[in-house]
MIPA-979187 format. One record per residue (C-alpha): residue in one letter; x, y, z; residue number from 0. Coordinates in steps of 0.001 Angstrom, whole numbers. Layout:
// MIPA-979187
+------+---------+---------+---------+------+
! resn !       X !       Y !       Z ! resi !
+------+---------+---------+---------+------+
!    A !       X !       Y !       Z !  NUM !
...
+------+---------+---------+---------+------+
***
This chain:
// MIPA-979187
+------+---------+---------+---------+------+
! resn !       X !       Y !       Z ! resi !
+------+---------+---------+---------+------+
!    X !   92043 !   42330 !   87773 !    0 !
!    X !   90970 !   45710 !   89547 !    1 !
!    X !   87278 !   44799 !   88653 !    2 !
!    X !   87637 !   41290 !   89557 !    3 !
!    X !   87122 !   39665 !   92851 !    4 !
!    X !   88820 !   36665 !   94069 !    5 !
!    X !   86629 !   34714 !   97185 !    6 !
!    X !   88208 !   31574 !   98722 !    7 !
!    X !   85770 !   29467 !  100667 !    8 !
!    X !   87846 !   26596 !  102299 !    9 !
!    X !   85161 !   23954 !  103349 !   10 !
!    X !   85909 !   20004 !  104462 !   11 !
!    X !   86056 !   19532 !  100302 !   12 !
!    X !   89187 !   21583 !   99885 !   13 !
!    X !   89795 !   25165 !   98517 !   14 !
!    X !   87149 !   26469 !   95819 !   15 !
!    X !   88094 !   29270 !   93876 !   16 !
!    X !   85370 !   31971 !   93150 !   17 !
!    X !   85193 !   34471 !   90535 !   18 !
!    X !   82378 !   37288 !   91563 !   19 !
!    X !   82743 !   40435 !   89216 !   20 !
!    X !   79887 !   42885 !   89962 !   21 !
!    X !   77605 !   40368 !   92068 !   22 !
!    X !   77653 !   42711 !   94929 !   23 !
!    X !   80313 !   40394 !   96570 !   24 !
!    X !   82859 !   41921 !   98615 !   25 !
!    X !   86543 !   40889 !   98842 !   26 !
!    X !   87620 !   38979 !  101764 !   27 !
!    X !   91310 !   39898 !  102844 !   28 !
!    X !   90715 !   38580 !  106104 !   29 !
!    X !   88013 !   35721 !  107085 !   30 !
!    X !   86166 !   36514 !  109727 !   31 !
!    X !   84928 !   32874 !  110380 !   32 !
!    X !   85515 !   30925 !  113625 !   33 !
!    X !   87922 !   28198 !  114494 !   34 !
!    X !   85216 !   24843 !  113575 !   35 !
!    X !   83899 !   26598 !  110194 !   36 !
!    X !   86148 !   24176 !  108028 !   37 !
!    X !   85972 !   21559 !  110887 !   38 !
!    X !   82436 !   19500 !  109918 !   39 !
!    X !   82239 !   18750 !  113024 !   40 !
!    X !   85315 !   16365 !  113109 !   41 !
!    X !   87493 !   16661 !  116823 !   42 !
!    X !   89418 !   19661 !  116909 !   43 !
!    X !   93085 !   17244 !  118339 !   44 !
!    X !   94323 !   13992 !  118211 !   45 !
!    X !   93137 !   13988 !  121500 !   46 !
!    X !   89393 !   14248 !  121487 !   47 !
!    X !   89960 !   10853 !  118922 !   48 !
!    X !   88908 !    7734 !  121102 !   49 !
!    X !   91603 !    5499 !  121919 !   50 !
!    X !   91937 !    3600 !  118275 !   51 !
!    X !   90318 !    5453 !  116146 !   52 !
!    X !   92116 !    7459 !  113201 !   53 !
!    X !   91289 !   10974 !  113644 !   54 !
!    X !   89456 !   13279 !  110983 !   55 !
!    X !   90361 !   11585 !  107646 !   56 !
!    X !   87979 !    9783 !  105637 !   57 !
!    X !   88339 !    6088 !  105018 !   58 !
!    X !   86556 !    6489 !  101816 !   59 !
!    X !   86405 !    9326 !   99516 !   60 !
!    X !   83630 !   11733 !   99049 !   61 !
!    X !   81100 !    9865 !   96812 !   62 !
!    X !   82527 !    6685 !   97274 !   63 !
!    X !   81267 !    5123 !  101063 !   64 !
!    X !   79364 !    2011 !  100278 !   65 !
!    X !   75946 !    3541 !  100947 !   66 !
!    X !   75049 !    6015 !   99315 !   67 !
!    X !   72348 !    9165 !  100105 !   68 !
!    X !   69230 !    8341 !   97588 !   69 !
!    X !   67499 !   10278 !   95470 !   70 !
!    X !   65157 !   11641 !   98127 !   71 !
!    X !   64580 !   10743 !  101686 !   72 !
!    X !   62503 !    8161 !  103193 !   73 !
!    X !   60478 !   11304 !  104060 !   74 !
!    X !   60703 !   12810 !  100422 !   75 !
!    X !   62969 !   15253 !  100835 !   76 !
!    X !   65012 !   15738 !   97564 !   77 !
!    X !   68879 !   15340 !   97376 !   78 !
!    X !   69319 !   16132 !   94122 !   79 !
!    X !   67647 !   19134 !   93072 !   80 !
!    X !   69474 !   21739 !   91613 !   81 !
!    X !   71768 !   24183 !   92868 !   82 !
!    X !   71532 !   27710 !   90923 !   83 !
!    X !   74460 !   29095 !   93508 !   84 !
!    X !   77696 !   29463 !   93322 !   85 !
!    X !   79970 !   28250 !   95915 !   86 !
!    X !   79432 !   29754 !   99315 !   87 !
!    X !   82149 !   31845 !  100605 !   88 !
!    X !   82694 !   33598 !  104303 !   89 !
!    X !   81056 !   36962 !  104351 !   90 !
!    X !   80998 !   39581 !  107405 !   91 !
!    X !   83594 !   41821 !  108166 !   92 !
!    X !   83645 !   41933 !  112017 !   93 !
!    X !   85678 !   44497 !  114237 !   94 !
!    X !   89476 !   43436 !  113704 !   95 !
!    X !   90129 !   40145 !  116701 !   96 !
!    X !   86512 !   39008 !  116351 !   97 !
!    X !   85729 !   35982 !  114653 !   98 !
!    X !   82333 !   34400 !  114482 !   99 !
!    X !   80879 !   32600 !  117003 !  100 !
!    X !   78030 !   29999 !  116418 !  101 !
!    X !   74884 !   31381 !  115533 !  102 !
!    X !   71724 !   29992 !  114225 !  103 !
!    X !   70731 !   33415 !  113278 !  104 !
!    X !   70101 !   35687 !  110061 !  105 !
!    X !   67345 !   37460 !  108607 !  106 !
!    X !   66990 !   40613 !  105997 !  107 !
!    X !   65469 !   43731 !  107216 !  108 !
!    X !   62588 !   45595 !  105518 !  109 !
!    X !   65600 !   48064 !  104635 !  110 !
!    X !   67696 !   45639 !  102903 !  111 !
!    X !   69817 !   45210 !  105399 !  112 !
!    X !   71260 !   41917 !  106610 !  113 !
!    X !   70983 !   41026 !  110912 !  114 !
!    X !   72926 !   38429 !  112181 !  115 !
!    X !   73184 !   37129 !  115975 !  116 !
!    X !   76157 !   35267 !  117411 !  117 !
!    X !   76932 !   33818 !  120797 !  118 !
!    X !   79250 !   36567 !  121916 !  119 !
!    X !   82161 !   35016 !  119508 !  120 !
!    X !   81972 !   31549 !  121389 !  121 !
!    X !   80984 !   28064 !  120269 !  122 !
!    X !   78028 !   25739 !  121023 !  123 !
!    X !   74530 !   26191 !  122279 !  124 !
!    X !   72904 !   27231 !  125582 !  125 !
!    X !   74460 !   27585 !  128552 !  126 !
!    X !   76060 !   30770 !  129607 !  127 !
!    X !   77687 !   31745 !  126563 !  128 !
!    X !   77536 !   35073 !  126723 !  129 !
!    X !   77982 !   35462 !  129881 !  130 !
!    X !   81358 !   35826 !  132120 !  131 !
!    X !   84381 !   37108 !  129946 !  132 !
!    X !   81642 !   37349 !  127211 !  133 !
!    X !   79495 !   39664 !  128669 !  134 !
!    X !   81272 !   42967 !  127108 !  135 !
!    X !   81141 !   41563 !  122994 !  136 !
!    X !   78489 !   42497 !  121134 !  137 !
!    X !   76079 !   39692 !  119541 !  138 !
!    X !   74174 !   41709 !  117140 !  139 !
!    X !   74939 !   42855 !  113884 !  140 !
!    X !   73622 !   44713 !  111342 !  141 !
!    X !   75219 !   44215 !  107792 !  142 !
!    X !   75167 !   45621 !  103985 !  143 !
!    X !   74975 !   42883 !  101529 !  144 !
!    X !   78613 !   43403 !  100762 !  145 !
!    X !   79096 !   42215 !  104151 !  146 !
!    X !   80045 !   45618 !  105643 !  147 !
!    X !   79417 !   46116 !  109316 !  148 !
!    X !   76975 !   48842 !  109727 !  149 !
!    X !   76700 !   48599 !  113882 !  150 !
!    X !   76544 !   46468 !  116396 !  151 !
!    X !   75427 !   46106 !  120024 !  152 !
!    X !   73886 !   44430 !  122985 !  153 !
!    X !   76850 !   43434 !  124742 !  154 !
!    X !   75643 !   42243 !  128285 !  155 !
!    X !   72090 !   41649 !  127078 !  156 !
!    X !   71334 !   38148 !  126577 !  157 !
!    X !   72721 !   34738 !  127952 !  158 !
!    X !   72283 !   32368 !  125108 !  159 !
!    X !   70950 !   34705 !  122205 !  160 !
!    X !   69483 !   32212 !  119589 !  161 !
!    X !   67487 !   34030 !  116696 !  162 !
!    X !   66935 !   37493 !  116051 !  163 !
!    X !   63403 !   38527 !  113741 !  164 !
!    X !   63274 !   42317 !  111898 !  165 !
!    X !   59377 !   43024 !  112099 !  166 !
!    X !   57597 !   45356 !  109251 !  167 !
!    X !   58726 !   48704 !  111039 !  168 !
!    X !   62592 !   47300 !  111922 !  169 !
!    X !   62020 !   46306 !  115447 !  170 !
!    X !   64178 !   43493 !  116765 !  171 !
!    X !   62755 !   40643 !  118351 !  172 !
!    X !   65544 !   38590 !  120320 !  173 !
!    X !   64620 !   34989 !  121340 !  174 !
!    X !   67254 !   34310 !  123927 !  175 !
!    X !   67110 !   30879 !  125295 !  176 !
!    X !   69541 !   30945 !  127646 !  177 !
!    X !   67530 !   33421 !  130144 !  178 !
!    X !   63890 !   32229 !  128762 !  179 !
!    X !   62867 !   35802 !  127674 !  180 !
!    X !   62103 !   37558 !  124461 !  181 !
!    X !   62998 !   41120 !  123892 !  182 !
!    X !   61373 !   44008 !  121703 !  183 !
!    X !   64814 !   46339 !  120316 !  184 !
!    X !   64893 !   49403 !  118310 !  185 !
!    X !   67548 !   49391 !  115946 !  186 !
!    X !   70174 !   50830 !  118539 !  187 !
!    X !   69596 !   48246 !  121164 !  188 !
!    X !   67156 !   50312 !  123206 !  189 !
!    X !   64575 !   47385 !  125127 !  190 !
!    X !   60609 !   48554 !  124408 !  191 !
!    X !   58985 !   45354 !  125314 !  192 !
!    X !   60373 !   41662 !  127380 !  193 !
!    X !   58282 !   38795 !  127589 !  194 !
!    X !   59226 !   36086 !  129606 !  195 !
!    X !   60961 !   36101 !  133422 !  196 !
!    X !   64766 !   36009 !  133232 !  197 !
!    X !   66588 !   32949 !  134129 !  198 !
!    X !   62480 !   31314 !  135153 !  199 !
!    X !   61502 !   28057 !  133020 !  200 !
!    X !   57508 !   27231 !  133105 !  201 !
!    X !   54658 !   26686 !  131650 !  202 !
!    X !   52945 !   29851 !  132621 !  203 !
!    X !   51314 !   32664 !  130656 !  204 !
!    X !   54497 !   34899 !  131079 !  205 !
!    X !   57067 !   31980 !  131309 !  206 !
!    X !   59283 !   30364 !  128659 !  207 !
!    X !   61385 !   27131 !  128280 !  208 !
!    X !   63931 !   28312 !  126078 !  209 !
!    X !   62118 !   30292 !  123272 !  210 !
!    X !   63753 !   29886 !  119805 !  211 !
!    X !   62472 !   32606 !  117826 !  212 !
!    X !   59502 !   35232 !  117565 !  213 !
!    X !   57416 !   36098 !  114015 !  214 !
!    X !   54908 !   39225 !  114049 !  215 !
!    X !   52021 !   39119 !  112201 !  216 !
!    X !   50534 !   41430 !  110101 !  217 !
!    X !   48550 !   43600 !  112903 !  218 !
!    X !   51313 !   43087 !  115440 !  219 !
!    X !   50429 !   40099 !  117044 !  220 !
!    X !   53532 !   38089 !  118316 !  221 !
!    X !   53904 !   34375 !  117998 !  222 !
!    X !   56927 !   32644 !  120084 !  223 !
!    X !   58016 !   29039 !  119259 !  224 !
!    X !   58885 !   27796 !  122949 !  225 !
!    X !   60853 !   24886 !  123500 !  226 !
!    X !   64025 !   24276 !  122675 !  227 !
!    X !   65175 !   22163 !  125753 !  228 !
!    X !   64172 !   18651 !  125397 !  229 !
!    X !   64135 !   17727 !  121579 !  230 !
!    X !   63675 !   14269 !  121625 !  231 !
!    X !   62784 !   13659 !  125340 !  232 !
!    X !   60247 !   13886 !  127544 !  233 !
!    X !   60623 !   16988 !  128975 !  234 !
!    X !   60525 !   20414 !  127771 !  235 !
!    X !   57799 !   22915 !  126249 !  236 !
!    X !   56854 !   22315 !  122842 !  237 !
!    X !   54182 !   24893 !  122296 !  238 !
!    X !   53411 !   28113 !  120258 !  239 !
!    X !   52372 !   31278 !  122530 !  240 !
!    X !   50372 !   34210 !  121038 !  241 !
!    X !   50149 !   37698 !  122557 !  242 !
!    X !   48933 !   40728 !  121112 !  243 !
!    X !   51238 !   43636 !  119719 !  244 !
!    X !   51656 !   45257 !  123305 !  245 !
!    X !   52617 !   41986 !  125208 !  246 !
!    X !   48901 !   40602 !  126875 !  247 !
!    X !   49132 !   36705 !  126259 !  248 !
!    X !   46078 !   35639 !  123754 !  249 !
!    X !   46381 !   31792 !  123678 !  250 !
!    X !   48840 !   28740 !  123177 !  251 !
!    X !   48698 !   26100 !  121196 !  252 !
!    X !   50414 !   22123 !  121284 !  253 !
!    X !   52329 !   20300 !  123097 !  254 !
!    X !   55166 !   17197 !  123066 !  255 !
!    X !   54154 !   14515 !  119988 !  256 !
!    X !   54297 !   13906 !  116264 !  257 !
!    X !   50351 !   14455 !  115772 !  258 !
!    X !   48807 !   17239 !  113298 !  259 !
!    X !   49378 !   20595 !  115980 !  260 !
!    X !   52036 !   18282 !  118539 !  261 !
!    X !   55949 !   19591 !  118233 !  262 !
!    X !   59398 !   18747 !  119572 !  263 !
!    X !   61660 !   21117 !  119474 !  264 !
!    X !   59812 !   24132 !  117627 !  265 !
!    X !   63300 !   25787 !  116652 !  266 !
!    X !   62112 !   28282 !  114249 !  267 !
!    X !   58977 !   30580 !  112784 !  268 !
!    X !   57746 !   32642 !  109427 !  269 !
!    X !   54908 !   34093 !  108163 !  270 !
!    X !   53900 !   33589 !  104750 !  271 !
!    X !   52749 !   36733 !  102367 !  272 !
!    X !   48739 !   35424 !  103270 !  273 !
!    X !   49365 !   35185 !  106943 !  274 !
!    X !   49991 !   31773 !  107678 !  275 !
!    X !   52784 !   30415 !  109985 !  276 !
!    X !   55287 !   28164 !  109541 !  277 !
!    X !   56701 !   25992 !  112331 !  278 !
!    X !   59920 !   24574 !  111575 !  279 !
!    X !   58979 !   21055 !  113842 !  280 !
!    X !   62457 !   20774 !  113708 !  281 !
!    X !   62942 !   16813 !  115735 !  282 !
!    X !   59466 !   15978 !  113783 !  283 !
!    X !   61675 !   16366 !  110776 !  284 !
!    X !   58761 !   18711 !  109251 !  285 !
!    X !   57575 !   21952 !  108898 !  286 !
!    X !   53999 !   22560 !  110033 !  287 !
!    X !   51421 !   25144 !  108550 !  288 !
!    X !   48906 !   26860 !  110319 !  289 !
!    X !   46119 !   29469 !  110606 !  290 !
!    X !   46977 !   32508 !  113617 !  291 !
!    X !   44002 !   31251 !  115734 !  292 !
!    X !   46395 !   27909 !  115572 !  293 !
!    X !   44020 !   25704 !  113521 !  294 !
!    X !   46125 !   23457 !  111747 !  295 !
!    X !   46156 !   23483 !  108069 !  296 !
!    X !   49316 !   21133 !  106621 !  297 !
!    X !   52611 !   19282 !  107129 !  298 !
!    X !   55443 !   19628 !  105135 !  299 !
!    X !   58360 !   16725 !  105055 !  300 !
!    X !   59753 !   17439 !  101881 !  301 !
!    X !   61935 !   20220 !  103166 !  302 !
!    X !   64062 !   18001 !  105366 !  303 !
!    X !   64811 !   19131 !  109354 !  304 !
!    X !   64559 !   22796 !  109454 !  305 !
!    X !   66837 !   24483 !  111907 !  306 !
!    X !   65743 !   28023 !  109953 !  307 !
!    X !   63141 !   29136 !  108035 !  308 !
!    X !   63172 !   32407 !  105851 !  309 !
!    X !   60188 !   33580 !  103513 !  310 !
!    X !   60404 !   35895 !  100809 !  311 !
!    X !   56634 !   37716 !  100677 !  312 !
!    X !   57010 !   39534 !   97559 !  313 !
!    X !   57019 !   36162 !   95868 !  314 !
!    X !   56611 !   33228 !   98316 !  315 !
!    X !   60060 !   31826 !   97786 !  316 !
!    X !   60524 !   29302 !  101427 !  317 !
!    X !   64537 !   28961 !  101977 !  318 !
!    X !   64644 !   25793 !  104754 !  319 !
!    X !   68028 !   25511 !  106262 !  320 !
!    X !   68712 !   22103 !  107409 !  321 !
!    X !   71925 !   22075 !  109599 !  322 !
!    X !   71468 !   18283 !  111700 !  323 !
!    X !   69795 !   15135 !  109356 !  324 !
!    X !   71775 !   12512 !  109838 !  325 !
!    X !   71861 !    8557 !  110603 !  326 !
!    X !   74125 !    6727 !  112684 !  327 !
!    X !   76411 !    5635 !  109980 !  328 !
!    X !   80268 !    7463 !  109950 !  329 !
!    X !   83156 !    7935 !  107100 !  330 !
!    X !   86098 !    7407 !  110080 !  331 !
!    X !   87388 !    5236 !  111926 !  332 !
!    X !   86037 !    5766 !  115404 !  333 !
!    X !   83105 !    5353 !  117104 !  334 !
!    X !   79703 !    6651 !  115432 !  335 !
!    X !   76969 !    9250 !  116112 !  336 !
!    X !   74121 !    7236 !  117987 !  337 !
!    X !   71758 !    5071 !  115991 !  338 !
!    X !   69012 !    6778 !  117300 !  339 !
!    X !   67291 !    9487 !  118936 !  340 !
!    X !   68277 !   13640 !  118737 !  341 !
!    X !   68601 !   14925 !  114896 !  342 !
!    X !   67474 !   11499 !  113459 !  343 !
!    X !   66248 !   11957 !  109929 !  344 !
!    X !   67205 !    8855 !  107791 !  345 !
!    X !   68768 !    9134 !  104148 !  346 !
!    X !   68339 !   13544 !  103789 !  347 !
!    X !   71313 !   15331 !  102608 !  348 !
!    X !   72367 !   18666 !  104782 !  349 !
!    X !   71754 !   21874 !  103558 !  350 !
!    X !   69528 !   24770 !  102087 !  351 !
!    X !   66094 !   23570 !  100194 !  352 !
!    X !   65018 !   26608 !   98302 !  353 !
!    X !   61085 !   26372 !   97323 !  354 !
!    X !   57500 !   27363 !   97306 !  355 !
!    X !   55601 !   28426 !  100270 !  356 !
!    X !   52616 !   28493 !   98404 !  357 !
!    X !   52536 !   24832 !   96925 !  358 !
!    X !   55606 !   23080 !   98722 !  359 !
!    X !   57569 !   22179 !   95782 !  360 !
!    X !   60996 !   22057 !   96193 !  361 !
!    X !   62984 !   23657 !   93121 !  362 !
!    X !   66124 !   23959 !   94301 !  363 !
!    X !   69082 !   22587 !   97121 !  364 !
!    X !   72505 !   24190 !   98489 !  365 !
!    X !   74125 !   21323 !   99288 !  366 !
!    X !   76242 !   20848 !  102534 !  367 !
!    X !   80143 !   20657 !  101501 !  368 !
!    X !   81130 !   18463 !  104372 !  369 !
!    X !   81036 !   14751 !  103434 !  370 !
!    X !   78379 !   12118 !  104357 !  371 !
!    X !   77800 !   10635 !  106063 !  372 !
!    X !   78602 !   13197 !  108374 !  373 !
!    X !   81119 !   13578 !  110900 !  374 !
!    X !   78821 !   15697 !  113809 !  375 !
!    X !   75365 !   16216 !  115410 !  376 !
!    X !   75779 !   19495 !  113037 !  377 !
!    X !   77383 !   21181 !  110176 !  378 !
!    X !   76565 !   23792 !  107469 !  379 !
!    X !   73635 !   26203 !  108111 !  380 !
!    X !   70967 !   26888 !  110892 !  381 !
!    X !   69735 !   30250 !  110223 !  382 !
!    X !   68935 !   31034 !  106567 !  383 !
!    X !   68025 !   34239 !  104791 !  384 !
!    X !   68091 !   36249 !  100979 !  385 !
!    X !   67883 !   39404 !   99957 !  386 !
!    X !   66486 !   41371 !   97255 !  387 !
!    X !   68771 !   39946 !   94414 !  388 !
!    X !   68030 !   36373 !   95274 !  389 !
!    X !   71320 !   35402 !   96918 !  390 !
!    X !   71612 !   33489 !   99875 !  391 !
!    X !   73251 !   34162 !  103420 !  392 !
!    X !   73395 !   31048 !  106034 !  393 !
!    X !   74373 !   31168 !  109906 !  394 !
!    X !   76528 !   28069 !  110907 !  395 !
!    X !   76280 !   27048 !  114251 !  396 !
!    X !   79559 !   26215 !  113646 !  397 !
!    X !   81326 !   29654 !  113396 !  398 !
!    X !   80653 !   30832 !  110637 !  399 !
!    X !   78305 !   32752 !  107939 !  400 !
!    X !   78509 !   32172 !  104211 !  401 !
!    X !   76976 !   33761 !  101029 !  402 !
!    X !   75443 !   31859 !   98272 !  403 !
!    X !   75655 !   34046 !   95046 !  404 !
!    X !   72446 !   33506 !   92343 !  405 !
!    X !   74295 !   32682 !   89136 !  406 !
!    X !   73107 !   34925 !   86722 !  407 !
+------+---------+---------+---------+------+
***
């Protein structure tokens, strides 16, 4: 047994047993995730139940509600492709007393390395989160595959940190929605570069509304996906804004719709190994495609409603981590999610679609553990990366971050 690792991963499904011998897996004598990990998004007490309802229990079973998720989406996005991973299991060994926060954040460095962001070991979005009693934890990370802390910094930093991009020469790019800036890190939490004025929402050249996350090109140009207030509403920026490597704005591109170039809610960004970016549209339930001058080349469906976006370059492999589809049926006996608006994306499963980049086929799904239909607004991941090997590492919002070995 010296050689063998035991990994428990207690999801909403019940305890799953994993053997991992020489998978690069580490063992996990003490989880580091947060307090909703297992939850699915079900209340926390009795008393956040509504007066008659019966708490977190399923009426029916797993598998057995009378409607059941089809075959693929009304959008096409496949529910039943298969899943080449084992069973995901907690992975991160933070300081002893810390336990994740959410985060919609991970990403592999050009070193190996794994990054991860968190909201300063708190739960939810926005707001002040890191702010207050919060403002002396660190919320970045930097990881070994294993899940071995390496550092970590940039405690009093950011407000609502909400993804964190490595670029080509491991600068970090922090997209911090909370104070509407972005921020240009060396790899010991040293600023070189902000964009954005803190704690200012506009529509200006050097103003934000919430940026979600930042992709570099090639040559060092900088592309921020601006708009993470308003996702589903009228309000908000939903726009892409270019600026070369040293900061001077270039040009933006869209704004609020569901037309070819239009977002709502661009929540997340990657290039592709020929240049082209991907714009996880995430309340257009679609990733969109384009050139860097912003000339639009495709829409993508099939993926289901990205909340992260990772692509492998070597070999074109698009990961798609879809944290919020849902419909406004429920498993319990109390009231259910609305039957419309925010997160709306009728008949997709949760989870991680695994794919090409170059052709949009989808080969393979991680499936979300938690039951349909679901429970919450969110569950499983919202940031998705891999590494070298294949496996895959996903960011709950809901306090936690998993690893998703590659059978061999």
């Amino acid at each position: 047994m010296k050689n063998t690792i035991i990994l428990a991963c207690v999801c909403a499904l019940g305890v799953v047993a994993v053997s991992a011998q020489s998978r690069g897996a580490m063992p996990v004598a003490s989880t580091s995730a947060g307090p909703q990990a297992t939850s699915c998004g079900n209340p926390a007490s009795p008393a956040a139940v509504p007066a008659g309802g019966r708490g977190a229990e399923p009426i029916f079973p797993a598998g057995q509600y009378p409607v059941q998720l089809p075959a693929k989406s009304l959008l096409g996005a496949p529910n039943d492709a298969p899943n080449p991973f084992m069973p995901g299991f907690d992975w991160g060994q933070l300081p002893e007393g810390r336990k994740w926060g959410s985060t919609a954040s991970v990403t592999t460095a050009p070193d190996g390395t794994i990054w991860v962001t968190d909201r300063c070991g708190k739960s939810g979005a926005g707001g002040e989160l890191c702010n207050g009693a919060s403002a002396g934890i660190d919320p970045i990370f930097q990881f070994d595959t294993s899940g071995k802390m390496l550092k970590s910094f940039g405690k009093g930093m950011f407000t609502s940190p909400h993804k964190l991009t490595v670029d080509k020469d491991g600068n970090l790019w922090m997209a911090d929605n909370g104070q509407h800036q972005v921020m240009k890190l060396d790899q010991n939490g040293k600023v070189l570069l902000t964009l954005g004025k803190k704690g200012v929402v506009g529509t200006g050249h050097d103003e934000f509304d919430a940026p979600t996350e930042v992709a570099i090109a090639p040559n060092g140009d900088i592309f921020v996906a601006d708009g993470h207030t308003g996702g589903g509403l009228a309000g908000g920026n939903a726009r892409i804004v270019k600026f070369d490597k040293d900061g001077k704005f270039i040009k933006t591109w869209g704004r609020k719709g569901m037309g070819p170039g239009e977002f709502d809610a661009p929540h997340t960004l990657a290039f592709d190994s020929r240049g082209r970016l991907f714009v996880g549209d995430r309340q257009n339930n679609r990733i969109q495609i384009f050139d860097q001058d912003g000339k639009f080349i495709a829409q993508w469906f099939q993926f289901g409603r990205p909340s992260g976006i990772y692509i492998d370059k070597r070999t074109d492999m698009l990961y798609v981590a879809d944290s919020e589809s849902r419909d406004a049926r429920n498993n319990f006996g109390r009231a259910g999610l609305p039957a419309t608006g925010y997160s709306m994306n009728i008949g997709a499963r949760r989870g991680i679609r695994v794919g090409s980049a170059r052709d949009g086929a989808v080969k393979y799904f991680i499936p979300d553990p938690c039951p349909y239909p679901y429970a919450g607004g969110t569950s499983f991941a919202e940031g998705v990366t891999a590494d070298a090997e294949g496996n895959v590492y996903g960011a709950d919002n809901l306090t936690d971050v998993r690893k998703f070995i590659l059978k061999k």
